[in-house]
C-alpha positions in Angstrom: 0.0 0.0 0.0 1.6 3.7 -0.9 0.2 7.3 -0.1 -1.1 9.1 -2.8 -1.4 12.9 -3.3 -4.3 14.3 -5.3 -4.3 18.0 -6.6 -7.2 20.6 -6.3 -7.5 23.8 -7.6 -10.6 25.6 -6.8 -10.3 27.4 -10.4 -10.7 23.9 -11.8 -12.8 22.2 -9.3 -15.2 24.9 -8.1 -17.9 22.8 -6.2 -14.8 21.7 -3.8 -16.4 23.5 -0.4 -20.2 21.7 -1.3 -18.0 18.9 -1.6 -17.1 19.6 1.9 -19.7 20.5 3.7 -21.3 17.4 2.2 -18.2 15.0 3.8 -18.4 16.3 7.0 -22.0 15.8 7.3 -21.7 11.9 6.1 -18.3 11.7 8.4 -20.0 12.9 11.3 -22.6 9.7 10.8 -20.0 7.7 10.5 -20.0 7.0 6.7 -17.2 7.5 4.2 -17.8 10.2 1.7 -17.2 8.6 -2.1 -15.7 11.1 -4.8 -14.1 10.7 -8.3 -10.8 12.2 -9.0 -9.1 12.8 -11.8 -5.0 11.3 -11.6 -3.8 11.9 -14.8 -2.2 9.1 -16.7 -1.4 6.8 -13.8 -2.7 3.3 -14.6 -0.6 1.5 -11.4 -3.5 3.1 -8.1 -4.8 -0.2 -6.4 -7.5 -0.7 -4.1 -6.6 0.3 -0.6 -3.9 3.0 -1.4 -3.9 5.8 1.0 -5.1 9.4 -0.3 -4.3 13.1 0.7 -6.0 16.0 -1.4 -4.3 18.9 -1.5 -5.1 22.7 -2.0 -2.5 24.1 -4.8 -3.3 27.3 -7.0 -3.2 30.2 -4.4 -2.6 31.0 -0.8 -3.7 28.4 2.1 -2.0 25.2 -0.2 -1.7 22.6 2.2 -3.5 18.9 3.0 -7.9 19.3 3.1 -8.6 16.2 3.1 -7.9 12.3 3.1 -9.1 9.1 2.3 -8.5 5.5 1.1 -8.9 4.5 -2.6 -11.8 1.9 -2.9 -13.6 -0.2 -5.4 -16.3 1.5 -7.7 -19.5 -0.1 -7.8 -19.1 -3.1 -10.6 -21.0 -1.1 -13.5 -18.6 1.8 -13.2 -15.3 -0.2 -13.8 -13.5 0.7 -16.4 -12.3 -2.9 -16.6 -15.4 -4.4 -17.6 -16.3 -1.9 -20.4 -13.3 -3.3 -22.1 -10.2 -6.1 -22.0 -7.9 -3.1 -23.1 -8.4 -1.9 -19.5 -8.5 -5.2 -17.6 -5.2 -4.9 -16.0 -6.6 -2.1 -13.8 -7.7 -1.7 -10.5 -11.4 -2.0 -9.9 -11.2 2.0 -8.8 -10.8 3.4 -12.3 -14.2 4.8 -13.6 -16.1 4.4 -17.1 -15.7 8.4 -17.0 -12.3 7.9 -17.4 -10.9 9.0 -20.9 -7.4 8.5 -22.6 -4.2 9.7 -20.5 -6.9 11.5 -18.2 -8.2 8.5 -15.5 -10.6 9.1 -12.8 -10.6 6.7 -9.9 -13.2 6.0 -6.9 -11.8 7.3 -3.1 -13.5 7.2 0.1 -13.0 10.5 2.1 -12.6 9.7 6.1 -11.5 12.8 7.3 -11.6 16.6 6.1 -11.5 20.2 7.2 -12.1 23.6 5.7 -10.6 24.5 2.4 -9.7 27.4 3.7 -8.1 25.6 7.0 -5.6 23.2 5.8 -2.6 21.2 7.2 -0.2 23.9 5.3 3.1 23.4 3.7 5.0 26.2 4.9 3.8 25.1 8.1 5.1 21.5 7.7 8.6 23.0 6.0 9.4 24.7 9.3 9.5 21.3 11.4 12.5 19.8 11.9 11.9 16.9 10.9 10.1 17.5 8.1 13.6 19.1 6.4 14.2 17.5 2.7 10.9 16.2 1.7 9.6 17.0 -1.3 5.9 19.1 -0.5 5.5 20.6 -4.0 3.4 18.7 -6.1 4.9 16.7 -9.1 2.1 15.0 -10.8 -1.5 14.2 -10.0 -1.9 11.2 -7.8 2.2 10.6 -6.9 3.4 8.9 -4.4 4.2 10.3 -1.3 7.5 9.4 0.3 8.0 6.6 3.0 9.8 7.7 5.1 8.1 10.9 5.6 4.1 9.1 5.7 3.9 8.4 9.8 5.3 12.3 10.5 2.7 13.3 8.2 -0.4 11.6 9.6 0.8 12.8 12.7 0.6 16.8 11.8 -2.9 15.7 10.2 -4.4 14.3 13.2 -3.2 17.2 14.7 -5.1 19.4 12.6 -8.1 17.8 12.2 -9.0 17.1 16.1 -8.2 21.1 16.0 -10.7 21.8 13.0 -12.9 19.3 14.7 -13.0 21.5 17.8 -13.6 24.5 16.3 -16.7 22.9 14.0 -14.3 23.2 10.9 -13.6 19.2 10.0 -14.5 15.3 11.0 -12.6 12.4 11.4 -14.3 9.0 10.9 -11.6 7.5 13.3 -12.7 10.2 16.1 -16.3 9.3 15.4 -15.9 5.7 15.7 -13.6 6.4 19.0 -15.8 8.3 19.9 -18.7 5.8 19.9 -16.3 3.2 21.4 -16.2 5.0 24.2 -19.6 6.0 24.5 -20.5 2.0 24.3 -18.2 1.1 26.8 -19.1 3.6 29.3 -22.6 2.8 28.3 -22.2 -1.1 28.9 -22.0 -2.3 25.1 -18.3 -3.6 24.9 -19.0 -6.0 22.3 -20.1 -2.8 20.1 -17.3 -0.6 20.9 -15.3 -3.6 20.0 -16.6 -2.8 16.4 -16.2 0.3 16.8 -12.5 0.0 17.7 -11.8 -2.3 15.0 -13.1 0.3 12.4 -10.6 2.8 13.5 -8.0 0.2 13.0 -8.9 -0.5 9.9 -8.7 2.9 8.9 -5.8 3.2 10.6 -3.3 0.4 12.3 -1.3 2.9 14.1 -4.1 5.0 16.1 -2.7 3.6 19.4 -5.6 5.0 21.4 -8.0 2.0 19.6 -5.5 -0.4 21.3 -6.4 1.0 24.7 -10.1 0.7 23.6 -10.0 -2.6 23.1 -8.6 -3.5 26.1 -11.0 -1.7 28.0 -13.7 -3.2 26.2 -12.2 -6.7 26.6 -12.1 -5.7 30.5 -15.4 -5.4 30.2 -16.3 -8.6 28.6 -13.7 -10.1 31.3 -11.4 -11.4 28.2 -8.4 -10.5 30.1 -6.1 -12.0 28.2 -6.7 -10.8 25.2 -7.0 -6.9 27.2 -3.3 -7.9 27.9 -2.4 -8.3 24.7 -4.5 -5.5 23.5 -2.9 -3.2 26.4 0.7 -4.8 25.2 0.2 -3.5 21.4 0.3 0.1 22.9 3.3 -0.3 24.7 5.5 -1.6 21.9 3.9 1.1 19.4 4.9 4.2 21.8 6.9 2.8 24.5 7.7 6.7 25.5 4.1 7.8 25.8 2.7 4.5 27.0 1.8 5.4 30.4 -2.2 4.6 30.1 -1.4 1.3 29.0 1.3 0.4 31.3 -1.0 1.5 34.3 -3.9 -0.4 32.8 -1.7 -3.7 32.1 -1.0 -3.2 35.9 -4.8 -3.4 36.9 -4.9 -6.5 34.9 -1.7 -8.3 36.5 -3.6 -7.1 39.9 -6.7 -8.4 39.3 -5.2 -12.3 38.2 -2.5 -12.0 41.2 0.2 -11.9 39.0 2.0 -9.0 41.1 5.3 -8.7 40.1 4.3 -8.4 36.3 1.8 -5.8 38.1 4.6 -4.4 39.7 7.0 -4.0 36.7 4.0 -2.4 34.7 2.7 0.4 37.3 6.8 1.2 37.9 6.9 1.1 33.6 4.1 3.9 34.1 5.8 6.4 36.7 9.2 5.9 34.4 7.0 7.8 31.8 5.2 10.3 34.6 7.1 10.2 38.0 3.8 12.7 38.9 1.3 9.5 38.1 -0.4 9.7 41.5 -2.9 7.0 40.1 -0.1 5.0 39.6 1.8 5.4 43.4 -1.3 4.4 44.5 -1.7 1.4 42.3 1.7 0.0 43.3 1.4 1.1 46.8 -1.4 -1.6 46.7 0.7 -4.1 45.0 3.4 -4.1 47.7 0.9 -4.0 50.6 -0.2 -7.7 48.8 2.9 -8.6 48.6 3.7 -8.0 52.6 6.5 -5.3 51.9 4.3 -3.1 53.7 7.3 0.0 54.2 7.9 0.0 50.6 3.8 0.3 50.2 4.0 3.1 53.0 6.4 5.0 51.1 4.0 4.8 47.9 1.1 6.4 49.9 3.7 8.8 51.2 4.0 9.8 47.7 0.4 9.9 47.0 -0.5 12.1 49.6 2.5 14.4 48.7 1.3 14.7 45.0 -2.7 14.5 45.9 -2.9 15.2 49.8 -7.2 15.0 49.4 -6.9 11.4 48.3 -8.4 9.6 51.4 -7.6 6.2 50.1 -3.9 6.6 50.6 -4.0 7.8 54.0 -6.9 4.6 55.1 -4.3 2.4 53.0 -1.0 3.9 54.9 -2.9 3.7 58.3 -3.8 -0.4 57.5 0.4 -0.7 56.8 1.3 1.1 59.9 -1.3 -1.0 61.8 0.1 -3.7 60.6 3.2 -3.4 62.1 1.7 -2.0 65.0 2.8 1.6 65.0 -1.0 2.1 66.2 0.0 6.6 66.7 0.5 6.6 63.5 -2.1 4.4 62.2 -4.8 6.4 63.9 -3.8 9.6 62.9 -3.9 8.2 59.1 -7.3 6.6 59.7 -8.1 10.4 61.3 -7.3 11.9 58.3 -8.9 9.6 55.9 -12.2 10.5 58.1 -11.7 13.9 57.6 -11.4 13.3 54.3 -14.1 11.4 53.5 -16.5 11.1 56.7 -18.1 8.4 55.0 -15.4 6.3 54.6 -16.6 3.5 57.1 -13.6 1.2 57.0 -11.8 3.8 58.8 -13.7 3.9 61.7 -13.8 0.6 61.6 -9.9 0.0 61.7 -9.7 2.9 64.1 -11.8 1.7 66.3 -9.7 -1.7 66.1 -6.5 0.4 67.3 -8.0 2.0 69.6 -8.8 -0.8 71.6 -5.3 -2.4 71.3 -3.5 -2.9 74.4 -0.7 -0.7 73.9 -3.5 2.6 73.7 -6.9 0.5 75.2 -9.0 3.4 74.6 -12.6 1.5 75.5 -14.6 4.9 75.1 -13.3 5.7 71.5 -13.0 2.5 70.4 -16.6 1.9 70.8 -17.8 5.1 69.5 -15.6 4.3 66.2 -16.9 0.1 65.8 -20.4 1.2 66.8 -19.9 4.3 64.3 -18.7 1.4 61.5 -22.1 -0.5 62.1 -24.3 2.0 61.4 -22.3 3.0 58.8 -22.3 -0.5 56.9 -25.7 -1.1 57.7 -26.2 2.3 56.2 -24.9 1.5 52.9 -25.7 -2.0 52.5 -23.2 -3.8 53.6 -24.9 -6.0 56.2 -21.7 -8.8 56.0 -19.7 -6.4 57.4 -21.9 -4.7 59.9 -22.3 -7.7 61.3 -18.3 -8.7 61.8 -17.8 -4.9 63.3 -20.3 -6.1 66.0 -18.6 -9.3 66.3 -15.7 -7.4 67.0 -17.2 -5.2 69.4 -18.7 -7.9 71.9 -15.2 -10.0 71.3 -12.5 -7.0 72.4 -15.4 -6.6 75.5 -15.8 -3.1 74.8 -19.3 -2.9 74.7 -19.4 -3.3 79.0 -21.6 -0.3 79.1 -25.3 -0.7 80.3 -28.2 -0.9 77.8 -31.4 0.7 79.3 -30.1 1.0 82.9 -32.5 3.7 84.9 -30.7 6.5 86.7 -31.4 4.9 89.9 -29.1 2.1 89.4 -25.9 4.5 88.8 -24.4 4.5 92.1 -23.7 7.8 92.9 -24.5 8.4 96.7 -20.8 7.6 97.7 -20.1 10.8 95.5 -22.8 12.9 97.5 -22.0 11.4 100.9 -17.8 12.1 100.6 -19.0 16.4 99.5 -21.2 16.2 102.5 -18.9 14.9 105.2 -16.3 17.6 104.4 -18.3 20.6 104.9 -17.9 22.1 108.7 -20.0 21.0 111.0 -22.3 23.5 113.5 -19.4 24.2 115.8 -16.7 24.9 112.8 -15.1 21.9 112.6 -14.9 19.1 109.8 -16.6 15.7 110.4 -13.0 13.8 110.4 -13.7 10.3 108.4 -12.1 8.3 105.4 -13.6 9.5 102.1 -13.3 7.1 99.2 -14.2 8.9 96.0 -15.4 7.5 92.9 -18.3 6.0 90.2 -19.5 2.5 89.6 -21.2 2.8 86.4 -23.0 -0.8 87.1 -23.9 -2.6 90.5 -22.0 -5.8 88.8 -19.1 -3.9 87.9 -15.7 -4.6 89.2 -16.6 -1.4 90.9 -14.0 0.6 89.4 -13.0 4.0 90.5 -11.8 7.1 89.5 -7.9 7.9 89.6 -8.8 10.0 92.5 -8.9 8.5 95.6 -9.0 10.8 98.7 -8.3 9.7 102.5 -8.2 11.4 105.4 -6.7 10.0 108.8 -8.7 10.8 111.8 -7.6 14.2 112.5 -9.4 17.4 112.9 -8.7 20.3 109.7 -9.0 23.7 109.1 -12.1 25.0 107.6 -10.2 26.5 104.5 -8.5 23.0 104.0 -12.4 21.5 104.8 -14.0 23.7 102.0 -10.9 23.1 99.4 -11.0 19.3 99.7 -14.6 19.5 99.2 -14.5 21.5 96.3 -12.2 18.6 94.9 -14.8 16.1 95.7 -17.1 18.1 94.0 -15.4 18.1 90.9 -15.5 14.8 90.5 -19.1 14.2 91.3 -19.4 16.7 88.1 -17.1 14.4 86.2 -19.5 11.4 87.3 -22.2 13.1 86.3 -20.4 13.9 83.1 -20.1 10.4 82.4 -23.6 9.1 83.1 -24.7 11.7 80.4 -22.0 10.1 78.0 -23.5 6.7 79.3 -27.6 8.1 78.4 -26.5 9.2 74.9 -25.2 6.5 74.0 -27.9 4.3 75.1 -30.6 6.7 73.9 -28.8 6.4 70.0 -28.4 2.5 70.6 -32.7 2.7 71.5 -33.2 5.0 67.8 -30.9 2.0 66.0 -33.1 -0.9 67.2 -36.4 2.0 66.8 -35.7 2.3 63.2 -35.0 -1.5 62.6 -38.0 -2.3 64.0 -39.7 0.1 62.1 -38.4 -1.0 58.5 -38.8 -4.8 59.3 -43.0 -3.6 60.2 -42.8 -1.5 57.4 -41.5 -4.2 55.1 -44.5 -6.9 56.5 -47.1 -4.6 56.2 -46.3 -3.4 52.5 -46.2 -7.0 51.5 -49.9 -7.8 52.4 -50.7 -4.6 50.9 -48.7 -5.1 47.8 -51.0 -8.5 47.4 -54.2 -6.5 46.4 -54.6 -5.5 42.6 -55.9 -2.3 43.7 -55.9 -0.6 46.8 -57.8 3.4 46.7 -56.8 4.6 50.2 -52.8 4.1 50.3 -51.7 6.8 52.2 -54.2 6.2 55.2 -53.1 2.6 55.3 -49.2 3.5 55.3 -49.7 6.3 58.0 -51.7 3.6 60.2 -48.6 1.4 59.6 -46.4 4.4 61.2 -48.4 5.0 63.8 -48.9 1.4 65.0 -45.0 0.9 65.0 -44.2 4.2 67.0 -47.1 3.2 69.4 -45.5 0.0 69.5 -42.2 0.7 70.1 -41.9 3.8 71.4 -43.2 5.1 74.3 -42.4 8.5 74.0 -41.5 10.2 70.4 -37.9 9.5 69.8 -37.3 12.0 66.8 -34.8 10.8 64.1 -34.0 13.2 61.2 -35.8 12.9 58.0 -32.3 14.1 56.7 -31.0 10.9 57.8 -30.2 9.0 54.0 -31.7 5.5 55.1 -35.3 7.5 56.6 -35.4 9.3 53.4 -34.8 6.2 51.5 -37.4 4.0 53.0 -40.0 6.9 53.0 -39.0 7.5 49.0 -40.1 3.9 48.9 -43.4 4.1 50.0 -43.9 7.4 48.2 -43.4 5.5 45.4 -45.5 2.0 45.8 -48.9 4.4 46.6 -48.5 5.9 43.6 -48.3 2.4 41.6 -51.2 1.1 43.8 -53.4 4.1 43.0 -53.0 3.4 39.8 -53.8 0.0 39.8 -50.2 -1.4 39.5 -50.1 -5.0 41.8 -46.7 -4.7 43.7 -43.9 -6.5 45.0 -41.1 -5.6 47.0 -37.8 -7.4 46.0 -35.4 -4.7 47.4 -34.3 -7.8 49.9 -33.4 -10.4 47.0 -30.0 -8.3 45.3 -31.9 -8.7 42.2 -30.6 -4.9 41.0 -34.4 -3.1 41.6 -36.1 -2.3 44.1 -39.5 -3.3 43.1 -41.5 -5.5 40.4 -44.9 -3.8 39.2 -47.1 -5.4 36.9 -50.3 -4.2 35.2 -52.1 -5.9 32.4 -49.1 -6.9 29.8 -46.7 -4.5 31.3 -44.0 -5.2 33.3 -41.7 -2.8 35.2 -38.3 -3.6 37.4 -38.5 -0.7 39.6 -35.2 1.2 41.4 -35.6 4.1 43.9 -33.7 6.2 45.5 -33.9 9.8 46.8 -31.9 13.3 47.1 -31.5 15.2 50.1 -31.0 18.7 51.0 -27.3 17.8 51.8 -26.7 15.9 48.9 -26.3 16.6 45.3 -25.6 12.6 44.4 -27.5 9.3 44.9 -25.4 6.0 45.3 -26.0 3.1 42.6 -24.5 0.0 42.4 -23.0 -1.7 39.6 -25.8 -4.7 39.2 -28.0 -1.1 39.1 -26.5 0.1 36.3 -26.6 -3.0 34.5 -30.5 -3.3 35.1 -30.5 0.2 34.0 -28.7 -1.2 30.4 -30.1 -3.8 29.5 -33.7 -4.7 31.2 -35.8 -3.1 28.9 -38.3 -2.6 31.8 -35.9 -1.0 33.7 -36.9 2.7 35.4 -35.7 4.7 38.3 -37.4 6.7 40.3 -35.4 10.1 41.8 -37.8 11.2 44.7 -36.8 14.4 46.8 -38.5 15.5 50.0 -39.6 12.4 50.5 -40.8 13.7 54.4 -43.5 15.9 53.7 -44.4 16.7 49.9 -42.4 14.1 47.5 -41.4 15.4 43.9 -41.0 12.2 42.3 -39.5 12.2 39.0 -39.5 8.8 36.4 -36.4 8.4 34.4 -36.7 4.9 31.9 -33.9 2.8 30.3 -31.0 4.8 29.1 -32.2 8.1 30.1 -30.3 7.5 33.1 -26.9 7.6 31.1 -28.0 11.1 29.3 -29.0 12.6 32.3 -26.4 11.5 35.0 -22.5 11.6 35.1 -21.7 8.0 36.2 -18.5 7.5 38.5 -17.4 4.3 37.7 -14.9 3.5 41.1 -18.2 4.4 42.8 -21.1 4.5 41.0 -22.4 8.0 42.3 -24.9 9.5 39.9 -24.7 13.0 39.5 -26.9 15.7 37.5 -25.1 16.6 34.3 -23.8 19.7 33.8 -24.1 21.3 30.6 -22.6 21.4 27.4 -19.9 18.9 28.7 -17.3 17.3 26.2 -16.9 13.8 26.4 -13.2 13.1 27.9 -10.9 10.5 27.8 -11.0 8.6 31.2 -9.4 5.5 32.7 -11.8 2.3 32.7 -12.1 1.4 36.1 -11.9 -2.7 37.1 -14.1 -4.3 39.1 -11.6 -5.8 41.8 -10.2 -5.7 45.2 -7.4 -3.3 46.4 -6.3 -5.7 48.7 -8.3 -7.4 51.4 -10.1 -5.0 53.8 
């Protein structure tokens, strides 16, 4: 195959800017734009030659357009008219006449006529110096040696052109939809996609990496290896993307050193690659070398200090080896960082209670912090092992639902008392034992304080002093039965709201049994009310703001309306069948998702069998309900609306509201698969 160069002169081919307009309008839908050109006397153009047009006659000459030389439909060939023209390609036209040819080409990419890749542009690059740019004869061959550098400067210009709605590349647009379908969750398409480009042209390294993604997708992870592998060996200098990617892969099959040799190929390229610090920092904390790991979250934090990960990740190395200081101060900043990020307060909480440190009061707070949390977002598995925990490092000593009367306090009371002057001026001389027994089971253990008198008579100044002492620590006491309360009251709202969802859930399910039911909303508020009347005895209020109350009250929002209109209902939210509800109604079917917005959040969570409910069940819709408390706006988005009107996070699947007029990026694929074990 050889690179042709075609002439054009706008005195001579005056429709060349309708010709235009018309190729970028085909282009953009992804077809090829088919034009006859005139090449002189050359008889040797074969299928599949390479094409550049080029503007000569005036100012502006330089490169327009290109394209590939292609077959012309069978009752235009000039060979079958007659066997005096048989030994030429199957691109030479009927309209072809004596020492003037005309040949079929497929445009793929143009730009402006009066935008082109100029020549006295390309003469002042070094390494353009020597080649021939003027034109010698219509359709001549372009030099080898000097074709890649040339592609390059017109890639160049048309993703410029493009930008500026001046020129189209059919290998953008079929990038383009690669990435769409990938992001979108049709690899097998975007493998197409990425093929075309290929085809168009073997050297676009950026199809490479869309293969490989898309393979990722399809889990065909050897052949994303390879895929990954093609990109390195075409641009081993600007191969930083693949490298990082091939790492992921190595990660994901456990083959770490290959992972480890291919995220340190990566920060050769960019010694800034944060992405990738992070990515071997993981790969040495699998391997045990947990310093070197250390000193790749050092590096993380120093080129990205907001990255939360790297500080919970450094905090799991230094607990590890059982600098525990140092561990909770990472897993402090990590929830500063990211308050939501419950395995830090999970692994805090764990050093917290080591012996070394034995913190029982924070330790608790963070493990019974981490329940919530996991019960919170769904993760019931580990909710469960946190409690575990907290009952097996006996941390959880503090009393349930003891009354005030049981907190022995008297002693307290007593010791003020007895040091206070008596009527004739002097103290009441007696032993004083101060302290708190926060249970009558208790080891009774004391304060740090302990104050004994012999039998001796003291001044009144000494008298009043030592009970101002003993005073302060019935405050402390008293300080610590109100930690005690809150505590108790919060762990009373936990086991309210439980109880509350699991009445909730039974009640819904006999209601969801009737075809139709007219008078929803009075049956759901009699449910509330017989579960508060249950078990509560007085109000306890819990925020509507809380995500989980705003959640389950979405929920119901949502089943009345079905009901009224005549919908029967089931609730499947329990089965991880990706949706939230089934609804059926005559022939219609409908796998229901829900979730709400709050005022303090701009983002819903979604998880990844979500999103591929949200692909490809056609019955598929999500319902975004906010101020689900009081008066619900309930808004019904179907199929793959959800991709038009939400940016997706892949790491994390949070949905957010598009913003507008947004320009699809380039992005690293993210892989479904453990850091390292949590």
């Amino acid at each position: 195959m050889v690179t042709r160069i075609f002439l054009c002169n706008e005195q001579t081919e005056p429709e060349i800017r309708d010709f235009i307009r018309e190729a970028i309008a085909d282009i953009s839908e992804g077809e090829q734009y088919i034009v006859t050109w005139n090449c002189g006397n050359i008889q040797t153009l074969k299928v599949g030659d390479r094409a550049y047009f080029k503007r000569i006659g005036s100012a502006n000459q330089g490169y327009f357009a290109s394209g590939t030389v292609v077959p012309a439909d069978r009752e235009y060939q000039l060979k079958q008219r007659s066997a005096r023209y048989r030994e030429l390609s199957e691109a030479y036209d009927i309209d072809s006449q004596l020492n003037n040819f005309r040949v079929w080409v497929a445009w793929d990419a143009c730009v402006s006529f009066d935008e082109p890749l100029r020549t006295d542009y390309l003469r002042q690059l070094p390494h353009f110096q020597g080649m021939p740019l003027e034109p010698q004869s219509d359709a001549g061959v372009f030099r080898d040696e000097y074709v890649k550098m040339l592609d390059r400067e017109w890639e160049r210009q048309v993703q410029k052109a493009a930008r500026a709605g001046k020129g189209v590349s059919l290998i953008e647009v079929y990038y383009r939809w690669g990435l769409e379908d990938i992001q979108q969750g049709f690899p097998q398409d975007a493998l197409e996609s990425f093929r075309q480009v290929l085809k168009l042209n073997p050297n676009f390294i950026k199809a490479y990496l869309g293969l490989g993604d898309a393979h990722v997708s399809l889990k065909e992870y050897a052949k994303a290896v390879g895929d990954y592998g093609k990109a390195i060996a075409m641009r081993p200098d600007k191969a930083r993307l693949a490298y990082y990617k091939r790492g992921e892969i190595n990660f994901l099959l456990s083959q770490l050193q290959q992972a480890l040799a291919d995220f340190q190929g990566a920060i050769a390229i960019d010694p800034n690659y944060s992405d990738a610090h992070l990515a071997l920092g993981n790969t040495y904390f699998k391997l045990k070398s947990y310093e070197q790991a250390i000193a790749c979250y050092d590096r993380v934090l120093e080129l990205t200090p907001e990255r939360d990960l790297a500080a919970f990740r450094r905090g799991r190395c230094h607990y590890i080896l059982k600098e525990y200081p140092e561990a909770i101060r990472d897993f402090s900043y990590a929830i500063e960082l990211q308050p939501s990020n419950v395995d830090a307060y999970y692994y805090r909480g764990l050093t917290y209670a080591q012996p070394n440190i034995a913190d029982e009061t924070l330790a608790g707070d963070d493990l019974r912090k981490a329940i919530v949390l996991y019960q919170t977002q769904g993760k019931p598995d580990k909710a469960k092992k946190a409690k575990e925990m907290l009952e097996t490092l006996a941390i959880d000593s503090l009393p349930k639902a003891k009354p005030k009367s049981s907190y022995t306090i008297a002693p307290a009371v007593e010791a003020a008392v007895n040091l206070l002057p008596n009527n004739d001026g002097a103290p009441i001389a007696a032993p004083i034992a101060l302290g708190v027994s926060l249970d009558a089971d208790d080891d009774q253990e004391s304060s740090d304080l302990i104050v004994t008198q012999p039998p001796e008579t003291i001044s009144n100044d000494r008298a009043i002093a030592q009970a101002e002492v003993a005073m302060g620590n019935l405050t402390e006491a008293i300080e610590k039965i109100v930690e005690v309360e809150k505590i108790v009251e919060v762990e009373r709202i936990v086991e309210v709201e439980k109880l509350v969802e699991v009445e909730k859930i039974v009640e819904v399910e006999k209601l969801v049994e009737v075809e139709k039911i007219v008078e929803v909303e009075k049956l759901v508020d009699r449910v509330v009310e017989r579960v508060v009347d249950r078990v509560v005895e007085k109000p306890i209020p819990f925020s509507i703001e809380d995500p989980s109350t705003a959640e389950k009250l979405a929920m119901i929002s949502v089943m009345a309306q079905y009901m009224r209109d005549g919908w029967m209902v089931r609730s499947v939210d329990k089965s991880q069948v990706g949706y939230d509800l089934e609804c059926a109604r005559n022939d219609q079917q409908e796998a229901v998702i829900i979730k709400s917005f709050t005022s303090d959040r701009a983002s819903f969570a979604i998880s990844a069998i979500e999103i591929e409910n949200a692909r490809s069940n056609k019955n598929f819709v999500l319902w975004i309900v906010s101020g689900a408390a009081e008066n619900p706006d309930m808004k019904c988005i179907r199929g793959r609306e959800l991709f038009e009107q939400f940016d997706l996070d892949p790491l994390a699947f949070a949905a957010r509201v598009k913003q507008p007029n947004v320009q699809l990026e380039r992005s690293a694929i993210a892989l479904e698969m453990p850091q390292f074990e949590q």
